[in-house]
ROMAR-77319 format. One record per residue (C-alpha): x, y, z; residue number from 1. Coordinates in steps of 0.02 Angstrom, whole numbers. Layout:
<gudrens>
GUDREN       px       py       pz    nr
GUDREN        X        Y        Z   NUM
...
</gudrens>
This chain:
<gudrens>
GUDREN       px       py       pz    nr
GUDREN        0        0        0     1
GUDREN       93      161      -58     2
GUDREN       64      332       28     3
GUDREN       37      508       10     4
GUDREN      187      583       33     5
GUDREN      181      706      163     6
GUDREN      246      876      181     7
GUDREN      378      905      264     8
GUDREN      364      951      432     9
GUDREN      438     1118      500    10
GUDREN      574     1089      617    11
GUDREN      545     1172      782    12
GUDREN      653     1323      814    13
GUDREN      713     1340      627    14
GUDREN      709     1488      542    15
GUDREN      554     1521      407    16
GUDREN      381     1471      401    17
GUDREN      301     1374      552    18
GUDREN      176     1226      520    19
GUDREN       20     1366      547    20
GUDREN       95     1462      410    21
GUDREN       49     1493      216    22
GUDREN      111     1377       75    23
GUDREN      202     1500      -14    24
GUDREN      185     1408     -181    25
GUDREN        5     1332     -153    26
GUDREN      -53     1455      -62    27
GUDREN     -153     1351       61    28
GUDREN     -116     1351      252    29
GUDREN     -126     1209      330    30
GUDREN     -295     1194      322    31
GUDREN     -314     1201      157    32
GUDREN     -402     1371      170    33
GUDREN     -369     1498       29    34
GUDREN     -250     1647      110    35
GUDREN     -169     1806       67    36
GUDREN       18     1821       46    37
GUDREN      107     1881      204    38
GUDREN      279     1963      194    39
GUDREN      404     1896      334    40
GUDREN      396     1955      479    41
GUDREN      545     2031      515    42
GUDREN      633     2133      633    43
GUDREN      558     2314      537    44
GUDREN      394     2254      535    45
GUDREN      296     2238      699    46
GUDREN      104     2190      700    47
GUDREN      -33     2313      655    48
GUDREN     -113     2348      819    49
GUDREN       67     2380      886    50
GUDREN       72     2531      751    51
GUDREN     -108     2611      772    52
GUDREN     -141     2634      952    53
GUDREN      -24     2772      993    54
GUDREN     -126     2874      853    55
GUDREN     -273     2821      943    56
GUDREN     -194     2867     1140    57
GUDREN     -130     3058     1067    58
GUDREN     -307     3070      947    59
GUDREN     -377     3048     1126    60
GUDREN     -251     3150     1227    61
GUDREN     -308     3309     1090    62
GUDREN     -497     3277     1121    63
GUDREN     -463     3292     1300    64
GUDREN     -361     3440     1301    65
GUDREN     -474     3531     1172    66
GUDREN     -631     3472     1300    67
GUDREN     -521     3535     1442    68
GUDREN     -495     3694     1375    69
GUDREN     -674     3713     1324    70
GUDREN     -713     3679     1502    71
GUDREN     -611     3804     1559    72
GUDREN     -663     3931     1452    73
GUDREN     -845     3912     1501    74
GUDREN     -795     3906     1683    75
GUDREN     -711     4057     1661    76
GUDREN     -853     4124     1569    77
GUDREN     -989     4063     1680    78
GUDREN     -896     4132     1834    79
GUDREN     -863     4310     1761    80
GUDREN    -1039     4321     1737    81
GUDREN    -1091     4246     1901    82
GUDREN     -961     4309     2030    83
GUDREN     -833     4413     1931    84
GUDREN     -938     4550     1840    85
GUDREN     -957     4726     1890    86
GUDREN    -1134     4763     1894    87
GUDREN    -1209     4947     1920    88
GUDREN    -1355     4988     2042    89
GUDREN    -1429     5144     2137    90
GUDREN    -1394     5160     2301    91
GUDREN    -1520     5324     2404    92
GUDREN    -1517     5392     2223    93
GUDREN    -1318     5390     2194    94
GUDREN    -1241     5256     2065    95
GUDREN    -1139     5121     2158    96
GUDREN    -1044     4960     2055    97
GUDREN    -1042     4795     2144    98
GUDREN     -986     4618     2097    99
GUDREN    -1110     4535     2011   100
GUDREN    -1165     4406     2157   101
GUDREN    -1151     4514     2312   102
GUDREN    -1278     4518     2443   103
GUDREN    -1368     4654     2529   104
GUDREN    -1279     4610     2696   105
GUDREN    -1112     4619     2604   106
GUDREN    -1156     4769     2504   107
GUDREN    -1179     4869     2668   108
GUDREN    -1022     4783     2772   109
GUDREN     -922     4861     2633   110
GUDREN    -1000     5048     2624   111
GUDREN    -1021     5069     2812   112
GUDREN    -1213     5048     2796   113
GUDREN    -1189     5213     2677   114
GUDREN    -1204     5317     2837   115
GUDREN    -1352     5232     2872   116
GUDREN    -1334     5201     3090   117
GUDREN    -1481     5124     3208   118
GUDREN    -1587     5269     3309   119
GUDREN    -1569     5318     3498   120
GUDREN    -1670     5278     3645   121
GUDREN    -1715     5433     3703   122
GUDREN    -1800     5426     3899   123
GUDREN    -1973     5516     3927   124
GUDREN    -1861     5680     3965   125
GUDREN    -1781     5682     3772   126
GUDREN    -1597     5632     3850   127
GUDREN    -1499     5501     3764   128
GUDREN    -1505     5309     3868   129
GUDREN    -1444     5199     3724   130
GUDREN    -1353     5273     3550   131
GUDREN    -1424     5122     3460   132
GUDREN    -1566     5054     3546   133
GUDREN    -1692     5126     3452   134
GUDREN    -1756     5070     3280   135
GUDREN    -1639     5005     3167   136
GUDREN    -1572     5026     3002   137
GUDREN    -1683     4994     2865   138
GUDREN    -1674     4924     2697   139
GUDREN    -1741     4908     2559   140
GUDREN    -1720     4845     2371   141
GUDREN    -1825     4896     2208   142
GUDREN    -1974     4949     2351   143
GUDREN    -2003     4782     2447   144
GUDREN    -1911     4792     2617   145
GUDREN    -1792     4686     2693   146
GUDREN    -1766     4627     2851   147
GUDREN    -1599     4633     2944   148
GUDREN    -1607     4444     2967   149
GUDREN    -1643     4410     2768   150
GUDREN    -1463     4541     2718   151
GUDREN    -1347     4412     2706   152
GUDREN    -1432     4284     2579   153
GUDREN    -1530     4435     2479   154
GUDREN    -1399     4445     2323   155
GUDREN    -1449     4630     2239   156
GUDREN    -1489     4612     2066   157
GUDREN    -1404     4727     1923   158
GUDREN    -1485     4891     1896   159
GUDREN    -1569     4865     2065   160
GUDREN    -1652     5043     2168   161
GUDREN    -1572     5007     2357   162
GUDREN    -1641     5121     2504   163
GUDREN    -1531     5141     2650   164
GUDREN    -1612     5243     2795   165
GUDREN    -1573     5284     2977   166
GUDREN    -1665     5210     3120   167
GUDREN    -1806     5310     3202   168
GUDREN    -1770     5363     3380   169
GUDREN    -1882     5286     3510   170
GUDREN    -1938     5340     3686   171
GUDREN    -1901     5209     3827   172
GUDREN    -2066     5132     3896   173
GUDREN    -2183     5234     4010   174
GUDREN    -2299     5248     4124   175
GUDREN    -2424     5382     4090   176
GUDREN    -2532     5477     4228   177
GUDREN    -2680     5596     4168   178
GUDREN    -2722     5731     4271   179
GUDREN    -2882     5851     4237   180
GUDREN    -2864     6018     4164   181
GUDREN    -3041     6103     4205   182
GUDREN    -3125     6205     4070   183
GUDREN    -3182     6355     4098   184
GUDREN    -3361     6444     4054   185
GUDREN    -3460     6561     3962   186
GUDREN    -3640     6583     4058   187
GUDREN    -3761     6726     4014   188
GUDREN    -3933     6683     4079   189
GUDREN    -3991     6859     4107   190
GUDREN    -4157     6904     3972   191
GUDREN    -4206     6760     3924   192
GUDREN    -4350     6639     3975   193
GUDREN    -4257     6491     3915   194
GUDREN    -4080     6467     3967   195
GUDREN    -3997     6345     3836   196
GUDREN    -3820     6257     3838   197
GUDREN    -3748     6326     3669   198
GUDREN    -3571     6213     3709   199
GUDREN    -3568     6088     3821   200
GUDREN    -3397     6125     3968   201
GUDREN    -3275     5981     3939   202
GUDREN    -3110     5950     4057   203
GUDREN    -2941     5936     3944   204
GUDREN    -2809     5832     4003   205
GUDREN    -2627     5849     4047   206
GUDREN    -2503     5705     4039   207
GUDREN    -2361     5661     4156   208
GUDREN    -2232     5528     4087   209
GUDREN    -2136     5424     4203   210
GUDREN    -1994     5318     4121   211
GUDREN    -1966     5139     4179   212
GUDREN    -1800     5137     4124   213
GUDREN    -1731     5291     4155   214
GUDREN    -1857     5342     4328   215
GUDREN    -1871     5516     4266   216
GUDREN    -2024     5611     4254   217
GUDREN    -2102     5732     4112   218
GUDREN    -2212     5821     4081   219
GUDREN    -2291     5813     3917   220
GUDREN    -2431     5962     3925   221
GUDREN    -2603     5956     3895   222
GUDREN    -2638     5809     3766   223
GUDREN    -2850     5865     3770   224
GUDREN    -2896     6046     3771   225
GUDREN    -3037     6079     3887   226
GUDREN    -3198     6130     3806   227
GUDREN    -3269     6285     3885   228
GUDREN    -3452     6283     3935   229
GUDREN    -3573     6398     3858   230
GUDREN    -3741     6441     3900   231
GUDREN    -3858     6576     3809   232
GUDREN    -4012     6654     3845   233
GUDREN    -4159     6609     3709   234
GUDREN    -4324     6692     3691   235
GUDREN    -4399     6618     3525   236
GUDREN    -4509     6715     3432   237
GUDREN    -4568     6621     3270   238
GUDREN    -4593     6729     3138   239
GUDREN    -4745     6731     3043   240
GUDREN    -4822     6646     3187   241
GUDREN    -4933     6679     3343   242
GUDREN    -4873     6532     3463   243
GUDREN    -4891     6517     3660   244
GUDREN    -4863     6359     3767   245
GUDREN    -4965     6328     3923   246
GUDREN    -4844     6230     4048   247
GUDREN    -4895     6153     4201   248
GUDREN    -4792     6136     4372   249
GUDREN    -4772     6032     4526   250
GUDREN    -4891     5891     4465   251
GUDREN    -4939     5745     4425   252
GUDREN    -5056     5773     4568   253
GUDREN    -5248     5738     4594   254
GUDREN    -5329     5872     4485   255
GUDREN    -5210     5840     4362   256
GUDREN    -5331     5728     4256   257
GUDREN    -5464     5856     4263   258
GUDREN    -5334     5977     4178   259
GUDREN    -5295     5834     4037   260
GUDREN    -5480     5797     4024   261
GUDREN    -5486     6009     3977   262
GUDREN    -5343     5986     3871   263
GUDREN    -5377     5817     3767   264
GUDREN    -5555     5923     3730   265
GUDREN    -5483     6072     3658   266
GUDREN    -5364     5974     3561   267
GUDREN    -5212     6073     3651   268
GUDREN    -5021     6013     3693   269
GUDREN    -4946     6057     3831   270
GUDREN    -4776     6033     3943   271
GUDREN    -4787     5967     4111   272
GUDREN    -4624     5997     4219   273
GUDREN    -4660     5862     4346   274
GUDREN    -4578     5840     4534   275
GUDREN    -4476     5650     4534   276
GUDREN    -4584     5600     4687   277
GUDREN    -4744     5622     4611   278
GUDREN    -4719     5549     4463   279
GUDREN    -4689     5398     4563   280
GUDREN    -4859     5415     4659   281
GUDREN    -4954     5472     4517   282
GUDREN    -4878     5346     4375   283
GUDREN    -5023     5303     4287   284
GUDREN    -5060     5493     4272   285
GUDREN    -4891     5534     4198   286
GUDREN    -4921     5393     4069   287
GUDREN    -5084     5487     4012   288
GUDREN    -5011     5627     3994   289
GUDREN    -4861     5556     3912   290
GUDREN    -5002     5450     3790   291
GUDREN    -5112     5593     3738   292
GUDREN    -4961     5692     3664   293
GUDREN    -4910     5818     3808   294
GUDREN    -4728     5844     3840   295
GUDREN    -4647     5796     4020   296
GUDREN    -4486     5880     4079   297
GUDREN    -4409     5876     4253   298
GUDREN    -4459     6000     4396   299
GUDREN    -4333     5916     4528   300
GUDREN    -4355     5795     4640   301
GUDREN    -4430     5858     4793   302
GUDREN    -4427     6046     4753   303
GUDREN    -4317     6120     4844   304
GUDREN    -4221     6297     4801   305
GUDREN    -4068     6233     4710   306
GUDREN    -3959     6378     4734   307
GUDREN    -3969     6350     4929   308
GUDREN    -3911     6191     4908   309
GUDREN    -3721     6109     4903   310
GUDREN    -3672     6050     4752   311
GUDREN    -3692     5861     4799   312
GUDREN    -3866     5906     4835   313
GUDREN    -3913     6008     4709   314
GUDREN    -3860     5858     4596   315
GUDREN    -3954     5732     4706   316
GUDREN    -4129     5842     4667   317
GUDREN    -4091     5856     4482   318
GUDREN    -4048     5677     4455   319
GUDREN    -4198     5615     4564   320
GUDREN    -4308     5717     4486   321
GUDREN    -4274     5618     4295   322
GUDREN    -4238     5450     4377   323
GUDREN    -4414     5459     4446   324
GUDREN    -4496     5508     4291   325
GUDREN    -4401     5378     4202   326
GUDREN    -4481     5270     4317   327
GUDREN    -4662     5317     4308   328
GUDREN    -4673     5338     4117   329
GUDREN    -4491     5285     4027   330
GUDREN    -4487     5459     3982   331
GUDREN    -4289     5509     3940   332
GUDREN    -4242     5705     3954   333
GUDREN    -4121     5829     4009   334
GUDREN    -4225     5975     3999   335
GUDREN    -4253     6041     4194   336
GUDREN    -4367     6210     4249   337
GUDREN    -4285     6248     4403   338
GUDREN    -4420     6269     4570   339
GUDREN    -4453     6456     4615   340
GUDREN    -4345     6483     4410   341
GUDREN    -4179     6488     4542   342
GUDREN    -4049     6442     4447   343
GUDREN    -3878     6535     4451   344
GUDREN    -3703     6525     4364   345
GUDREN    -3644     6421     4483   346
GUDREN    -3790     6286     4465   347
GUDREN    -3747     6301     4286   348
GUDREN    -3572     6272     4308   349
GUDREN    -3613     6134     4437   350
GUDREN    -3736     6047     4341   351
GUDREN    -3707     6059     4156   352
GUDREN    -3664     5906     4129   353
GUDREN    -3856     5860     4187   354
GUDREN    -3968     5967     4102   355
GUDREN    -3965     6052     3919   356
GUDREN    -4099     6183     3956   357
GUDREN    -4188     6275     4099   358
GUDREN    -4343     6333     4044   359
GUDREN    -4434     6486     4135   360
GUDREN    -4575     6588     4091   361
GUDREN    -4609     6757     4047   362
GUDREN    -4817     6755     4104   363
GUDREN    -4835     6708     4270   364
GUDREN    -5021     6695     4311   365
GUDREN    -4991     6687     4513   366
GUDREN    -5117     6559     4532   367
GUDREN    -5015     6492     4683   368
GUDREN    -5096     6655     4743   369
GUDREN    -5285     6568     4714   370
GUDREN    -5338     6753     4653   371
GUDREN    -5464     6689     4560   372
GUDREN    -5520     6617     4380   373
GUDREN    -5539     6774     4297   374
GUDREN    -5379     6839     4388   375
GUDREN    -5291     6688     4321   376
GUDREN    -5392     6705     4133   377
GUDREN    -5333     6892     4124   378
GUDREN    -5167     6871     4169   379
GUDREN    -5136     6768     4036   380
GUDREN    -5241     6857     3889   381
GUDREN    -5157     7033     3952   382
GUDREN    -4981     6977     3911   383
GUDREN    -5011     6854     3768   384
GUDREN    -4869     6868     3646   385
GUDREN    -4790     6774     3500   386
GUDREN    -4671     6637     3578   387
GUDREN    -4727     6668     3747   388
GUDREN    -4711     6535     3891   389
GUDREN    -4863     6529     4023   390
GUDREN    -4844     6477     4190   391
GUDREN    -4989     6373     4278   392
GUDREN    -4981     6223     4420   393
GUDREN    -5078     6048     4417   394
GUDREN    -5010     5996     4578   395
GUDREN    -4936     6078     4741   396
GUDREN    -5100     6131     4836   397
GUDREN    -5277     6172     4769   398
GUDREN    -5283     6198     4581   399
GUDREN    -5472     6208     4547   400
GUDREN    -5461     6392     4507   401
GUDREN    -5328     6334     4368   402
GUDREN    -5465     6192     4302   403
GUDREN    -5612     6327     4284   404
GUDREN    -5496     6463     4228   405
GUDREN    -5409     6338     4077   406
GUDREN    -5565     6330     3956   407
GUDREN    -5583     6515     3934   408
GUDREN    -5393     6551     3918   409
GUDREN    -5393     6416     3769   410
GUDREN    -5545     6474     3705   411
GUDREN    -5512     6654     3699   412
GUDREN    -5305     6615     3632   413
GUDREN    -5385     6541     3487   414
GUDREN    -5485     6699     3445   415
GUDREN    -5356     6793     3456   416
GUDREN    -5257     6665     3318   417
GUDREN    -5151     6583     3442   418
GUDREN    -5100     6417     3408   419
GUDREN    -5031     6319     3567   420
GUDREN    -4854     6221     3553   421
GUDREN    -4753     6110     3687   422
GUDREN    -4581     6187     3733   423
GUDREN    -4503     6050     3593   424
GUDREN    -4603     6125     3482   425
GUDREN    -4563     6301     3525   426
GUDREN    -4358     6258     3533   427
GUDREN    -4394     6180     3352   428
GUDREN    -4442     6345     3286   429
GUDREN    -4319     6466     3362   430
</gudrens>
């Protein structure tokens, strides 16, 4: 059995092809698989990959160092326009450059607070306790305030509007003690037959400081002006009119009704100025009255004269004198006829506060007197006038000569054009 011959096998560690390499003449390897011609591999030519990758490590050392730079650059960039830059804003109206990222807080450590300093705590007496414990500096950027504790992280923007002001002085805390400061007056009384409070008298006030701090004491003047009282005469005379008002003291009392009954029938008004204590034993009187349109003021309390009277007193009988008409018929007013029409300045100046009118009378019938019906009657007709106020009593004694003397006065009023009005009605047309 003949072979093959086979090809010669490459003799390990001699020179030339090895048994992996290329048949130079067939051009087969040893696997019979077609392959491209090689040159030797010598000692000038090293592999590919050998050759390539130090173009490859510099291609990559450029990339970085152009990426590097870039960086740089926009590092640099970024922080010139972030923290380097000079940026220009108004500071109280003057131009001021900054670095671009500085904050308020900074902005101010760096001018001094542009002269800006905290205010002083002054004590009640204007001296100087504490050079900066009064308000403090404030600040303020394109209009919205800033707090002291929001400075440091408040950066100020380019072309910003900063306000820088002083702080306010403040005066240490105080007690404060108000003493009176009593007003004075203005009383004319004199020719009229109703006395009317124009102004009412009002105390001012005066203040007295008294520094905890400091312990000292000032005074800071009168902080109310007093009001000075003022009181007029009035005698109203509606013009164009013929007006008289029949009024009626001491009551309610018993022939009071007989005088309403006279009244309600001639369809007349009048004003009642009723004692405190008999309102409250004649209640149910005072309501009728009150009911059928008639007009209730205050005579006192127990009728006393009021200008022999202490001030405590005198007060006592006016204020008794309304609380017990209040009583009897809920009836609220401050208008008083004073008993016996005694009533000085100093009542005035005693009791203003009370009362806004004392009315009197300027026809006095002296029925008090009992002179009679007619006496009464012709008292009344002989002095009739426009405006004029008639004095009569419904309680205080025996008042029958008033009862038969009222129909004819009405009666014979009314001829004469008369038309009868409370005192309200007569203050509404002076």
């Amino acid at each position: 059995m003949s072979r093959t011959p086979e090809a010669p096998v490459a003799q390990a560690g001699a020179p030339g092809r090895s048994a992996a390499s290329v048949n130079r003449i067939t051009g087969r390897g040893m696997y019979g698989n077609a392959s491209r011609v090689n040159p030797p591999l010598g000692r000038h030519h090293r592999p590919l990959k050998r050759r390539v990758w130090p173009r490859v490590l510099a291609g990559i050392a450029i990339t970085v160092a152009i990426a590097a730079g870039a960086c740089a650059a926009a590092w640099s960039w970024w922080m010139w326009q972030h923290h380097w830059r000079s940026i220009d804003i108004t500071v109280n109206g003057s131009s001021v450059s900054m670095r671009v990222d500085t904050t308020l807080g900074a902005l101010m450590a760096g001018n001094d607070d542009f002269g800006a300093v905290p205010g002083r705590l002054l004590a009640v007496t204007g001296d100087v306790l504490d050079q900066h414990g009064g308000e403090p500096v404030s600040t303020a950027v394109n209009g919205h305030e800033i707090a002291a504790r929001d400075r440091e992280t408040t950066a100020v923007p380019e072309h910003a509007d900063v306000t820088v002001e002083s702080g306010k002085d403040t005066t240490e805390a105080h007690d404060v003690s108000r003493e009176p400061v009593p007003h004075g007056s203005n009383i004319v009384i004199a020719g009229g037959a109703i006395q009317r409070v124009r102004q009412h008298g009002r105390d001012g006030v005066r203040e007295i400081w008294v520094g905890k701090k400091s312990g000292k004491k000032a005074d800071k003047g009168v902080t109310e002006p007093p009001v000075d009282l003022v009181v007029e005469p009035l005698n109203p005379r509606p013009a164009g009119r013929k007006v008289i008002a029949l009024t009626f003291d001491d009551g309610p009392g018993p022939q009071s009704p007989a005088i309403l009954d006279i009244l309600r029938d001639k369809g007349v008004h009048a004003t009642f100025f009723n004692l405190g204590s008999q309102a409250a034993a004649f209640p149910a009187v005072e309501q009728r009255a009150l009911a059928e349109g008639h007009q209730i003021a205050n005579h006192s309390n127990t009728h006393p004269d009021l200008t022999k009277l202490d001030k405590a007193a005198m007060r006592a009988e006016i204020t008794g004198g309304f609380a017990g008409i209040k009583a009897a018929s809920g009836v609220d007013t401050r208008i008083l006829r004073a008993p016996y029409g005694a009533f000085g300045t100093k009542q005035w100046a005693d009791a203003s506060d009370l009362i806004d009118m004392n009315v009197l009378w300027d026809i006095d019938t002296l029925d008090w007197k009992r002179p009679g019906p007619n006496a009464i009657h012709d008292a009344v007709l002989s002095n009739a006038h426009n405006g004029a106020i008639v004095l009569m009593h419904d309680g205080g004694g025996d008042r029958s000569q008033d009862v038969k003397a009222l129909p004819r006065i009405i009666d014979d009023l009314r001829a004469q054009g008369y038309e009868f009005v409370t005192i309200d009605q007569l203050m509404q047309m002076a």
